[in-house]
Every structure is written in C-alpha cells, then in structure tokens.
N, C-alpha and C positions, 0 to 999 in steps of 0.2 A: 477712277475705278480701274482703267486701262493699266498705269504703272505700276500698282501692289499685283495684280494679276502676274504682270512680266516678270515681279523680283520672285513670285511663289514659284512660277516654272522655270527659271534658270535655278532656283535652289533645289527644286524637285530634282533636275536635269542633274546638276552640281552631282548633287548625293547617290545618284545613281549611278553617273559614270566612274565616280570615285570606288564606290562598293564593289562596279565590277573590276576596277585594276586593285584593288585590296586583295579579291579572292584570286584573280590571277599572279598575283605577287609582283606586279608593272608599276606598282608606287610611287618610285624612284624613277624608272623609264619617263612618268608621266610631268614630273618633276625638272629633272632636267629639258625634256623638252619644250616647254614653256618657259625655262628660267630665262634663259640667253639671249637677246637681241641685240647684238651689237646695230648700229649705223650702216646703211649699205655703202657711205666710202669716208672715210676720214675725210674732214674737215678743216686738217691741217698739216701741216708737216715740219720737220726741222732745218733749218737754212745753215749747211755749216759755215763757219766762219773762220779767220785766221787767229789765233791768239799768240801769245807771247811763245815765240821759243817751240817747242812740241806743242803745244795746251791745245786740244780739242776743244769749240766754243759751240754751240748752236743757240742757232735766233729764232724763237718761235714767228710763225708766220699762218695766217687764216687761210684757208683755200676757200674760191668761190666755188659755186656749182658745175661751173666749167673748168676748174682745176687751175684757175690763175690766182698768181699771188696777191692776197687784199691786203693793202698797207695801213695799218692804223698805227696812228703818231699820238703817242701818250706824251704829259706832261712829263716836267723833267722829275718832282717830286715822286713818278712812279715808277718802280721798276720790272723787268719782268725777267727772271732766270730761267734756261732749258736748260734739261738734265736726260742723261740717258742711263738710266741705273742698268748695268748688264750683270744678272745674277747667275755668278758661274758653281752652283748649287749642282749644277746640270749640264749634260752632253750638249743640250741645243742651244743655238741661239736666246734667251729670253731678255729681253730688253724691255722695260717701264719705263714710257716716256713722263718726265714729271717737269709742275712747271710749281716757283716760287714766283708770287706775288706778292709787293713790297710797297709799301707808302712809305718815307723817309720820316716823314710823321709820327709813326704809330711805333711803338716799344717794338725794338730787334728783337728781346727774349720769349714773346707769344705767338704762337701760331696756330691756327687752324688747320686740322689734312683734313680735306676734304673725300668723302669715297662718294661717286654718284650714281644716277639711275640710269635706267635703261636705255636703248636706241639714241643714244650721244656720244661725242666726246669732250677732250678740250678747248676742239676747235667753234663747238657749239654753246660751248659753257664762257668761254673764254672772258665775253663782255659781262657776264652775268658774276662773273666771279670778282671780276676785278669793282664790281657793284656792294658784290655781296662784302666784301674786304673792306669798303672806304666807309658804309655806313654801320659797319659793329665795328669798325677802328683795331683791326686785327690782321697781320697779314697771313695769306691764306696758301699752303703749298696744296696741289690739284694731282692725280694722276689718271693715267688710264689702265682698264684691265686689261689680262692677254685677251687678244682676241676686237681687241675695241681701239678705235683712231688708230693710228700706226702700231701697235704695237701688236707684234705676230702670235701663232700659237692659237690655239683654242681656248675659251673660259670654262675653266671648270671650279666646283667650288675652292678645291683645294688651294688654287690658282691663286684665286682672288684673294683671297688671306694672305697668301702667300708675297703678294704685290703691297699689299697693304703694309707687312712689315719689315719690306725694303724698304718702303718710303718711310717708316717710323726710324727704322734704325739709322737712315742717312738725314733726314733731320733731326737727329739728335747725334749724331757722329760728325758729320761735314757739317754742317749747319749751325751745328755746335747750341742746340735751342735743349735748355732741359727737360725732361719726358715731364714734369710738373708740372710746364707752362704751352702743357698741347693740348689741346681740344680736339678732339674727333667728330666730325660731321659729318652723318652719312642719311644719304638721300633715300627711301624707298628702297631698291636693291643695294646701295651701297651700306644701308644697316646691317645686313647680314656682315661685313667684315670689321664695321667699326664695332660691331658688340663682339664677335670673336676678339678680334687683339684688346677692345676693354678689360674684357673680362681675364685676361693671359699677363697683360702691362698694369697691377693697381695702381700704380702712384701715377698715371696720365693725370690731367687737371679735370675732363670732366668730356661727356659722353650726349651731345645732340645727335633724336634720334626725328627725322622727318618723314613724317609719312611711314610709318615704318611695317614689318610685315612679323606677323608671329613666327610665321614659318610657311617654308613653301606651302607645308601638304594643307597648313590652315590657310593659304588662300586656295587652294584648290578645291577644298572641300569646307562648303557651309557649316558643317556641324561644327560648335568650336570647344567640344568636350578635347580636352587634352589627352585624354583618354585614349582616344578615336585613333589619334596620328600613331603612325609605325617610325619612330625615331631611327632605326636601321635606313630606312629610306628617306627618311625627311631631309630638305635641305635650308641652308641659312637657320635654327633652327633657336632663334632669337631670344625665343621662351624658355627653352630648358637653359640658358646660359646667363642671363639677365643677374639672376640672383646671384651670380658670383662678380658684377663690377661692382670694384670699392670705390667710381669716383661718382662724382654727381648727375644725376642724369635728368636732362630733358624730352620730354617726351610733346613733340608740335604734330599734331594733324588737323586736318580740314574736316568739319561736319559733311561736305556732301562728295565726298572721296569716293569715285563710285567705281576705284579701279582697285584700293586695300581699303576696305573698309574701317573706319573709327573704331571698330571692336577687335580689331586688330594692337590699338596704342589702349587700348582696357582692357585685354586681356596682357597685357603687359606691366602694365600700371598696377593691378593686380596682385601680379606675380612676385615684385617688387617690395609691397606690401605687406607679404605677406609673411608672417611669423617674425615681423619686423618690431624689433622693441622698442631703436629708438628713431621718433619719427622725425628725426632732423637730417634722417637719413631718405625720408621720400622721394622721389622722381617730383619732377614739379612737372605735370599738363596742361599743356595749353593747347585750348579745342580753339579751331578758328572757325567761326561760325563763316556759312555759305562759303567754304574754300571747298577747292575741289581736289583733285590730285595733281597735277602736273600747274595752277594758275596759284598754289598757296606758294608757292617760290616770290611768285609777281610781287605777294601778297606782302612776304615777307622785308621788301623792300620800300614799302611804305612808311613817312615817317609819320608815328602815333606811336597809341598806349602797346601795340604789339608789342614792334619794334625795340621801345623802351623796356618793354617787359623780359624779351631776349636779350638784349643787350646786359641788364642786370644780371640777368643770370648769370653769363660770362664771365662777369665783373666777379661777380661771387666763387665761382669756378675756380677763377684762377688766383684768387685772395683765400680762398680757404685750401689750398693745396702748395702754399706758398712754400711752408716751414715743413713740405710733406718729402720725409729722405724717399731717395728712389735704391730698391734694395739693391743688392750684389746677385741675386738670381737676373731681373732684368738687365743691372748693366752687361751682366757678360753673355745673356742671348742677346741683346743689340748689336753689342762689340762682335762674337762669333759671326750673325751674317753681315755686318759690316765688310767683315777682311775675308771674305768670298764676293762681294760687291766691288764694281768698276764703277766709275765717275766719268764720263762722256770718252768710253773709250769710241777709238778709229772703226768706223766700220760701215761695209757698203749697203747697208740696211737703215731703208727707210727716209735716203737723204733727200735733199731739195730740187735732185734731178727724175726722182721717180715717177713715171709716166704718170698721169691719173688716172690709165685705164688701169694699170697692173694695182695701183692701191685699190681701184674697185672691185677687181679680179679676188684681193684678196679678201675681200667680206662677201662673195659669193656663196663661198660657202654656208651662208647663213639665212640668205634673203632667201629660204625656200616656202613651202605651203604652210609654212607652223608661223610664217609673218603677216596674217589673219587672226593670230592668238594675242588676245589681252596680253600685255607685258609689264612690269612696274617696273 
C-alpha cells in the first residue's frame, strides 16, 4: 500500500513543479540542470608515449581513487588504442578523448561507438567495455563528453553531438571503418546523441537504444501527452526525431527502471510505428523483465536467450545494410569535419603528469547541490 502511495506523490509533486516552471518560462533552466553529472574526478588519464619520428602516442591507463596508476595486462589478442581528437571548429581548447577496442578476432570492418550515461567515464566503463566487445564479437570505439573524464569544457547539448561526430567522422576517415558497418550504442543519456547523429547519417548499420529517455522534459514531467512538452526548451529530445532514422533500431530496457521509466522505450516504440506501412521496418523491443536502470548493463552480459537475441540483431544490422551506398551529402559532412580535426596532437592538457587534485579541481564545478538530483 505504502509504494503506490509514494509513486502518486512524487507524480502529484512531478506535475506541479513542472507546471510551475512552464508558467514561469524555466523549462529549459530546469532541464539543463538535472541533465549533466559528470564523475567528481576522472578515472583515468592518458600516459604519452614515444612513437616513431614526431608521432604523438598515448596509452590509456585507470586511475585508482588515490590517483595512482592501476596496470592491467590484457591478452596479446587484445588491443586498446588512445586517441585525442582536438576539434579546431573553435577558439578553445576542445579535445575528445576516445578509445578503440580491438579483438584480432573479430572483423576489422565493424564497429560499435559507443555514447554512455551519466556520472562515469572511460575509466569506469573501461572493463565493462572491453566485456561488452568480446561477447557480441564487435569491436567497440568509447568516448567521453566535454566536460566528463579528462576532457575539458562544460557539457552542453549541443556539445555532445558535437563530440559524437567527431568520433563518427574519425572512425570512418582514420579508421577507415565504413559508416554501413557502425552501430551506435547509446546508454540512457548517451541516446540523446546516438539518435541525433542516426537520424542526420541514414546509411549507419543500425541504432541500439538502452535504457533510453523520450526527452528531457518527459522525464521531468510525468504526464506523457507529447502534447504537454515545450519543444523550444526540451532537451535530448529523442521522440520528435526517431522517426527520421532509416537504420534499424533496437530498443532494450529494464521492466523495474525506476530512474527512466519503460514508458519511456513505448512511447518511442510507438512513435516509430507510427504511420508506418512497412512493418519490416519496426524497432524490435526488448523488455528485460526485473532489470532495473543502471544493473540491465550487468544483465546484458550474461550468456542466454537475451544475449542471443542482441546479438542477432547485430548480425542483422549489419547484413541488411551491407549493399547500403553511403550518399555524397554524408561523405563530405564527415570529410568537412574530418580536415578540421587533429589526431593525438602535442599538448600540455590532460597528460600522465597531471596532479589528481587539479583533475578533481576540474569537475568541481559540478559536484554542487543539484548532485542530490536523480541523473540517468
């Protein structure tokens, strides 16, 4: 009796606070400041190294909690590449740190980017990833947003997108992997940017969405009439943009998600659906009964019918997008920020000798009173 009580007064609660930043016009205020959580310090850093000649090299490396280097020794089968994509788009600094994970194994022509969720980095994701890579047999390039594990700047949405298709365009420019044989997989917040660039790049292979959020303003606000939301101020805004990815899309969430709720991946699923004539073009759903939000990851890593069922998809993914030309509109946005983008250039930002107080210095900024607010 006690629980349905608590879900009626935080939706009572919900709907009120909402209505009053609607009549105030604070929408977007209220939005942004729940979106962002980065990590209070990175988790890792980049170790440069000597390479041939001039070549700028770095080696990812784990920081402990005390800021010491933790060494893990992977098989020789595995590889791991650092990258420091520097987008000179712009006056300041902006650097993406990205990392390529590699099985010698698995087909050089298929990749995964991966976009993730909140209060992490690389350096927290690291083992998880190279998890997530050996058992869907896919190697998986990771990045971080501004703002989040070393890389500087504040996140904003525009950001994030922005970071997302630097790493698109330098795995398919340096990487030399074709946009047909990418998968985008984005976690909870990082769907907000893997369905932006879907919906911008059609000819990707195909579009996993985990845990995924309609949009800011619908998880702020219980009511989920689409109606309701002020699109001016909404952010991530997942729903109005759905319906224009042409590649395949999966949709994975957890029944007892109780930080986006499952009506979140059906009002998308929905949306998808709709006015849709041919249904070979449906999102496939997969509800994972008793997963929760942040444990359906765990989840995902177990070997069964899930598993199997993800994995298929993939298969399918990237088999039915095989013969798919990628136009001359995407090659030459890729190529344009391409030849604005550096590849591990020289610079005193962010290296292997940076205190661990100044890298926690730098996400101060964010560990304020709004890090008491639910985050996805």
């Amino acid at each position: 009796v006690f629980t349905p009580l608590m879900e009626k007064a935080k939706t009572y609660i919900g709907e009120k606070i909402f209505k009053l930043c609607k009549v105030l016009k604070i929408t977007g205020v209220l939005s942004r400041a729940t979106i962002f959580k980065p990590a209070d310090f990175p988790h890792y850093t980049f170790k440069r190294k000597k390479g041939q000649g001039n070549e700028v090299v770095y080696e990812f490396c784990k920081l402990t909690s005390k800021g010491k280097l933790k060494t893990i020794i992977l098989p020789p089968f595995l590889q791991v590449s650092s990258f420091k994509l520097a987008d000179t788009r712009k006056d300041i600094e902006y650097i993406v740190p990205t990392l390529f994970l590699q099985n010698e194994n698995f087909s050089k022509d298929r990749v995964i980017i991966y976009s993730h969720g909140n209060s992490t980095d690389l350096g927290d994701l690291y083992i998880y990833l190279l998890e997530l890579m050996n058992f869907y047999e896919t190697n998986i390039v990771a990045y971080d947003y501004a703002g989040y594990g070393i890389a500087p700047n504040k996140p904003t949405e525009s950001t994030v997108y922005r970071d997302l298709e630097c790493v698109l365009s330098f795995v398919v420019n340096h990487l030399k992997i074709p946009l047909n044989n990418i998968i985008l997989w984005g976690f909870s917040l990082g769907t907000g940017p893997s369905v932006e660039i879907a919906a911008n790049f059609p000819s990707i292979a195909g579009l996993i969405l985990q845990s995924p959020l309609a949009s800011a303003l619908a998880w702020l606000n219980p009511n989920t009439d689409e109606n309701a939301w002020d699109l001016k101020t909404d952010m991530f805004s997942n729903i109005s943009k759905i319906q224009r990815v042409s590649a395949k899309i999966c949709l994975i969430h957890g029944t007892k998600d109780k930080l986006i709720d499952i009506k979140h991946s059906e009002l998308l699923y929905e949306k998808c659906c709709k006015n849709l004539s041919n249904t070979s073009k449906k999102p496939v759903f997969i509800q994972v009964e008793g997963a929760g939000h942040n444990n359906l990851a765990l989840t995902l890593l177990k070997p069964g019918d899930l598993m199997q069922n993800i994995y298929d998809v993939m298969q399918e993914m990237f088999n039915e997008r095989k013969s798919a030309e990628v136009t001359k509109a995407e090659q030459d946005r890729l190529m344009s920020i391409f030849s604005l983008l550096k590849v591990n250039i020289p610079c005193n930002l962010l290296e292997e000798d940076t205190p661990l107080k100044t890298l926690q210095g730098k996400q101060s900024l964010y560990a304020d009173a709004r890090a008491s607010i639910p985050r996805f």
